[in-house]
Structures are given as C-alpha cells and as structure tokens.
N, C-alpha and C positions, 0 to 999 in steps of 0.2 A: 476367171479364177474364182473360189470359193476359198469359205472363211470369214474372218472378220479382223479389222485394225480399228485399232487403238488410239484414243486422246488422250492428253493429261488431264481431260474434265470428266474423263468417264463415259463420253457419250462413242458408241458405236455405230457403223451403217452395214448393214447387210450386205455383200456383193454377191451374193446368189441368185441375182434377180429381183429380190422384194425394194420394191423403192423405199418402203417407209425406213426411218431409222429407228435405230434399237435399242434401249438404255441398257449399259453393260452395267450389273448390279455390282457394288463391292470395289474395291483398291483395281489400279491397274494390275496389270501383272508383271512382277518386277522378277522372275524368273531369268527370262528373254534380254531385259535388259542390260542386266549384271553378269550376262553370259555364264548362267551355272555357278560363278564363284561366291562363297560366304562372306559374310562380313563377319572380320577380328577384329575385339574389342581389349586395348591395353590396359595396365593398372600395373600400381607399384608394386614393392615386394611383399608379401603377406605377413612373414616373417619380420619383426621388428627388432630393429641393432643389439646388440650384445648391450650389458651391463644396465643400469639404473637410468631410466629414462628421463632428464633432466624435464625443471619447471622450466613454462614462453614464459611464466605472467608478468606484470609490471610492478613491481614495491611500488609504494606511497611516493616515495623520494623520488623516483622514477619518472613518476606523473607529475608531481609537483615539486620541480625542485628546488621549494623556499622552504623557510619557517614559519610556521603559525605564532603569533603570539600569544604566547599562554601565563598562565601560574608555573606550567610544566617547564616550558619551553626557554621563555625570557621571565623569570619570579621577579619580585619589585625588592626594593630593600625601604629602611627609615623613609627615605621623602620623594618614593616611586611606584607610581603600581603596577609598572613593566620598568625593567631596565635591560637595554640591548649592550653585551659587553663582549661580540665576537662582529668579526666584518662578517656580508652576507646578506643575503635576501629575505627579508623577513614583510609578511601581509597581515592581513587582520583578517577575523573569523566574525567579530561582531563588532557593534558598536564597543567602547572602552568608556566607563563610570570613572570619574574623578573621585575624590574624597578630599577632605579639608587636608592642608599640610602637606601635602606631595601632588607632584610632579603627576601628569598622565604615565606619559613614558619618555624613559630616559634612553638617550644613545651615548655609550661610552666607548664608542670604536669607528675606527677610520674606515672606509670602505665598506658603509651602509647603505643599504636602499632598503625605506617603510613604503609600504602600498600599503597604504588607507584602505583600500579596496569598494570604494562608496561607502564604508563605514564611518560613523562619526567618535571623535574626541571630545567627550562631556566634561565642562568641569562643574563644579559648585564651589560658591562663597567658602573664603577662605584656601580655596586651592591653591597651587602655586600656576607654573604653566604645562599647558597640553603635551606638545610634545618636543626638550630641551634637549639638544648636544652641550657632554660635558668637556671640559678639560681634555679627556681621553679621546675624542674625536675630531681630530687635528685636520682631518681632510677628508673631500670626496663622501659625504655624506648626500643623499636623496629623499626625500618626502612626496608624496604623489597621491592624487587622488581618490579625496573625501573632505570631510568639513571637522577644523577645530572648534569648539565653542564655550562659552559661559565660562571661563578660564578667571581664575583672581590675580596670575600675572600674564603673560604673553600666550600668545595663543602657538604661535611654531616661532622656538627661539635656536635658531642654527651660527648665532655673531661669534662665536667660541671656532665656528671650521672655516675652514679655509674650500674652494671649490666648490660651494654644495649648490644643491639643484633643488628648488620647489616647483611644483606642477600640480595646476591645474587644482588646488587645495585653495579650500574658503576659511578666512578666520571671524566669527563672527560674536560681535559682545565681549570680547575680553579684556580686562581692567588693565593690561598694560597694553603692549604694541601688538598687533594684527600677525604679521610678520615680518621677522627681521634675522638677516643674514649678513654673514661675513665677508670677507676678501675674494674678489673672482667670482663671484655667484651669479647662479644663474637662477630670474622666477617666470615662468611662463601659465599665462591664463590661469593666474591667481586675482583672491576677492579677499578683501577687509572691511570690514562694515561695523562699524559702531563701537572701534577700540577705543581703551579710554586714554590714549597714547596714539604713536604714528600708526597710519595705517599698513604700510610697505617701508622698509627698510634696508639697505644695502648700506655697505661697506664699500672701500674703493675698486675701481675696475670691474663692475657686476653689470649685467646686464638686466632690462625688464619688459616684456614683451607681451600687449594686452593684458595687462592687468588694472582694477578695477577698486577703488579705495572709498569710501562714505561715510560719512556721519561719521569719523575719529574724531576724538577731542583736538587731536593736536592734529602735526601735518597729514596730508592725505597718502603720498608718496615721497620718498625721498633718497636720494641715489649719489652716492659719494663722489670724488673725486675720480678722475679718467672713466667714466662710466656710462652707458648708453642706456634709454629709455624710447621705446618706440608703441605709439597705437595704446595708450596708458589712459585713465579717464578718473581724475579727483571731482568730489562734490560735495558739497556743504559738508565742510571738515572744519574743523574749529579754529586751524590754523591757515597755512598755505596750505595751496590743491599741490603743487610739486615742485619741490627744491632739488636742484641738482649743485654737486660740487666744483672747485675750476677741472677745465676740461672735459668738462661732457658734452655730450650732443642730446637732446630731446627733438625727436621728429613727429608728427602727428599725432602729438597728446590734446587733450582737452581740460580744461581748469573752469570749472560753473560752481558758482555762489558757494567759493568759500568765505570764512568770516576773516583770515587775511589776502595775502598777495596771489593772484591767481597760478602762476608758473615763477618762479625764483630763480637765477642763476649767478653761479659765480663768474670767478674771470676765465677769456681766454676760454667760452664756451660757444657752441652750435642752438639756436632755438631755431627748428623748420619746421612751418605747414603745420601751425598749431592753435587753438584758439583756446581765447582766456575773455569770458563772460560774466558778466553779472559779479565780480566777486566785489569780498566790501572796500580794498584798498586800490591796488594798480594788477592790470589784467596780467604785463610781466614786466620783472624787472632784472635785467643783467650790469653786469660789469665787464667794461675790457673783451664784449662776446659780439658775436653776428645771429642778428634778428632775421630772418626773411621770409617773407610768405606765410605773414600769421595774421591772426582776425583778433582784434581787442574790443570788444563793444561791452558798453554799459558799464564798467568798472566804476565804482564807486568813486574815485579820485582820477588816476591816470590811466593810458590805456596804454601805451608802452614808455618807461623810463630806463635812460642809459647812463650810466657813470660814461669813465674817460675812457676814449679809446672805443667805444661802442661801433658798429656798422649796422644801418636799419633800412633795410629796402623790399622795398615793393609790399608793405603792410597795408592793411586796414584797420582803421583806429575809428571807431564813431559812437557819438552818445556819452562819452565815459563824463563822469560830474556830473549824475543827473540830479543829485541834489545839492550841491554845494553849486558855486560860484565862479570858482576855480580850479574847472575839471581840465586837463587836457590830454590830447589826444597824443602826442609825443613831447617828454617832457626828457631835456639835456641837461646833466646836471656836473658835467668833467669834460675835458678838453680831449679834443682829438677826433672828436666824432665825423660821423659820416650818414647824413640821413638823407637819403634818395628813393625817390621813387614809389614814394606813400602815397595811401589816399586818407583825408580825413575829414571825416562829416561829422557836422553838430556837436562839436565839441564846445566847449566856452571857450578855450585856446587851440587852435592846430597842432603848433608846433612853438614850443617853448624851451629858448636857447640862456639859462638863467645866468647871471651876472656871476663871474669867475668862470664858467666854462669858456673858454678860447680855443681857436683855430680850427673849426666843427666848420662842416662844409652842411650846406643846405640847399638842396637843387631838384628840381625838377618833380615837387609834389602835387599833387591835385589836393584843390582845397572848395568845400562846400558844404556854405550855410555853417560855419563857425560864426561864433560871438565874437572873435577874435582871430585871423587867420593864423599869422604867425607875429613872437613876439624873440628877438634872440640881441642879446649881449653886443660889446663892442669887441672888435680884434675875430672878427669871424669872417667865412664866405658865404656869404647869402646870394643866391638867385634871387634877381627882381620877381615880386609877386604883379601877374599880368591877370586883369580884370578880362576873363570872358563870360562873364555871369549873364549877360543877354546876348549870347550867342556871338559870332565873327568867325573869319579865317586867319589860321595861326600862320603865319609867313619866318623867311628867316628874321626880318628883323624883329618878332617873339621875341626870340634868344633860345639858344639850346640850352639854353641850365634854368632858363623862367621857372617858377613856381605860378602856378597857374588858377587860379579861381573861377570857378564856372559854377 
C-alpha cells in the first residue's frame, strides 16, 4: 500500500518503500477524524430580557449585617460616649477614647451583642466605666473580644442583666472591678489584671471557664451561689484568689500567692482537682463541702480547713506554716467531718481535729515527716496511727482504717 498514517505525536513512516521515517510537519489531520462534520459552538440569547435590568450587587447591610459604632450610628448622651438603645449586633471600627465623667459605652437594651472587634476601650482618670448595661437591659446581653482598660470605675459592668455572655475580653488597670456580671452569666477566656476591686465577678448560677484574674486589690475571682467555675487561675490579688457561693462546684482552678485565702467556699459545695499554693492565709477553706483531689502546699497558715460536715479525700497537703509554728496541713474546726485518704508532708501538724469538733471520722491517711502527725479532740473516730517510717510489711493486723506514717 502507499500513502502515509498518522500518530497523535506527529511523527509519520513512509510505506512506499522508504525505510526511514518522516516528520509529518503541522497538527494531525482532524478532517478524517471528525468524519467531515463541523464543530457547533452554543451561547445564550444575544438579545437581553425586556424592561430594566435590575442590580446583582450586595448593599453594605448585605455584607455586614451589624452596626458600626459611631457618633452616627449609636451618639452618646450626658455620661456616654456611645450609648446602644436598640437590640442587635453592633462591632467597633476603632479603638473608643474615654473622657472624664462618662461612661465608654452604654447598653440600654436587651438582646445585645458588642464585638470589640480586637479594638480597645480606653478610659482616663475620672472616667466612669468602659462598657456598662443600664436598667434597660434586662437580659441576653453579649460582649466579645477586645480589651477594657484605665477605666476610673469597672472596666465591663453587665450585674444590672440577666443571661449575659463575656468572651474572651481583657480588663485591665481599672479602679473598680475587672469584670462583673449578673444572674445566669456566662464568661469564657476572659483576663482581669490589676483592678482596684474584684477581679471577675458573677452573680448566682453563672458559669466561668478559663479565665485569668491578677494583681486585683481585692478578690481575684468570685462566683456566687449554684454556680460553676472550671480551668480559672487567681494570683497575687490582694484578697482571696476564688470565692465561690453555697452550692457551687470549682474543678481545676489554681490559687498562687494571694495575700488572703487561696480558694474560699461556702456550704454544701464541690472543690475538685485544684491547687492552692503559696498563699498568705489557708490554701482552701470550705463549709458543709467535699474536698477531693486537691494540692495545698506552702500556705502561709493551713493548707486545707473544714467547718462541720466537711468531706476531705485523697488531698495533698505539705509544707503549709512555713513560718509560723503552727502550720497545719488539714485543720477540723466543726463536727461531722470525714477526712480520708490524704497525704501530708512537713507540716507542723498533719491533721488537726480542734477541741468542739466531734464525731469527724479520721482514717486511713499517709503521714510524713510532720512536727506533729495528728492531733484531734475527744468524742471522735480516729484510725490508729501505725509507724512505718523504717520501712515493714502492712499485714491485716495494720488495720484497714490505720493512718499510717512512713
């Protein structure tokens, strides 16, 4: 046969005879291929719709569906330099400048949410506070990330609403409380540093989650009645590091060198998995509550104390009275108690069951290298304290409730 065929690389071979091959110049040839037929190329109508061709674009609103806070937008009045008086989403455009005598900005309505927006709330000497809910915002108020600051009263004062939400907002230097909210609140990864009042503050039934309080004159955090506290961290605040009301729970907080009580609780409360160091009075002190699984070391005085009706197990208590005389490391000051399953090292006392506390059960603590192992009242139940301080094997006749020294 004669002629030539085709690759899709372009190269050809001669079958005429010629051995060598032949570079076919240029595209194959798509004639052949497509067998004669054309290629149809579709598209829309050319002709465009009858009448007025409406706008795609997006309004402002569109795109951002908040408010800006302005002069325009939210104007201030006598003692505000913004005041928010419709529900709604309103952000910040910049930082906001205080002025003596008023208020940063005010919220006068229920079903608010401010976004900071990473902008700060400035105040100056003689201010009032950064950013307050009045009377008019009874509920459902939100504040969210950015920083209050240099305020001459509260840095975010929301105690007037009911449900409000802080997040993730720093208050810092202002001459009253840090932050402080009302009933049902909720503050998540918030900071107070250096108020001249509490640092964190809640009303009853609020919750507080990672949040971070310093240098306050007074307490560091503080959380009312029925109310939870988890993963929190007070420090050299001038009063307690964290007070809770009866009925709360605190899990996983931390309390370091404050200049009073290191964690506080009322009655009829939860303390879990928490440690209270270094502070200047007792690492923690409850009423009527269940201690468990906490670390007390170094406290100035005591390193856990209980009223009546206390339950205290499985702590670590050591060191606490390092200057005094009479430091100890669980100190019973009410009837009813229940203290198991502690360890306590280098205290001046272990465990100290003080004269008027009765019917407090006392069993099965590890005790080492106290001044004093245990010291407790008449009308009580003590486990015998069993000397294994140079070692032996614990057999039954130990006792299952010994208190044990090693």
């Amino acid at each position: 046969m004669s002629g030539s065929r085709t690759c899709a690389a372009g190269w050809g071979w001669d079958t005429g005879g010629m051995s060598k091959p032949a570079m076919i110049v240029g595209s194959c040839v798509m004639a052949g291929l497509l067998g004669g037929a054309g290629i149809i190329a579709l598209a829309g109508p050319l002709s465009p719709p009858a009448g007025v061709v409406a706008s795609t674009h997006k309004t402002l609103t569109d795109v951002e569906p908040r408010t800006a806070v302005s002069a325009a937008s939210t104007p201030g009045d006598a003692d505000s330099a913004f005041r928010i008086s419709q529900p709604g989403s309103y952000y910040l455009i910049g930082n906001v400048m205080g002025t003596a005598g008023r208020h940063g900005i005010e919220i006068d309505a229920s079903g608010v949410t401010l976004d900071l927006n990473g902008f700060a709330v400035i105040g100056v000497a003689g201010s009032f506070s950064g950013v307050r809910a009045t009377a008019g915002a009874a509920a459902d108020v939100r504040v969210m990330n950015g920083t209050v600051a240099g305020w001459g009263g509260n840095g975010v004062d929301l105690t007037v609403t009911r449900g409000a939400s802080v997040l993730e907002v720093t208050a810092r230097a202002c001459a009253g409380d840090g932050i402080g909210v009302g009933l049902n609140a909720s503050l998540r990864g918030c900071v107070a540093r250096g108020a001249g009042g509490d640092g964190i503050s809640s009303s009853t039934g609020g919750s507080i989650v990672g949040c971070v309080a310093s240098e306050c004159g007074d307490d560091g955090i503080v959380v009312g009645p029925g109310s939870a506290a988890s993963g929190c961290s007070s420090s050299q605040n001038g009063g307690d590091g964290i007070t809770a009301g009866a009925g709360s729970t605190l899990s996983e907080c931390a309390a370091y060198f404050n200049a009073g009580t290191g964690i506080r609780s009322s009655g009829r409360s939860v303390v879990t998995a928490c440690v209270a160091s270094s502070n200047t009075v007792t690492g923690i002190s409850v009423l009527t509550s269940l201690v468990s699984r906490c670390v007390a070391n170094n406290n100035g005085l005591d390193g856990i104390a209980s009223g009546s009706h206390g339950t205290l197990l499985d702590n670590q208590c050591a060191g606490n009275g390092p200057s005094t005389t009479t430091g100890v490391g669980i100190r019973i000051t009410g009837q009813g108690c229940r203290v198991e399953g502690n360890t306590l090292q280098a205290n001046d006392t272990g465990i100290l069951v003080q004269s008027g506390a009765t019917r407090c059960v006392v069993v099965r603590n590890g005790l080492y290298d106290n001044t004093v192992d245990l010291t407790t009242a008449a009308d009580n139940a003590v486990g015998e304290v069993v000397n294994f301080s140079g070692g032996g094997t614990m057999t039954e006749a130990t006792g299952a409730w010994a208190n044990i020294r090693y």
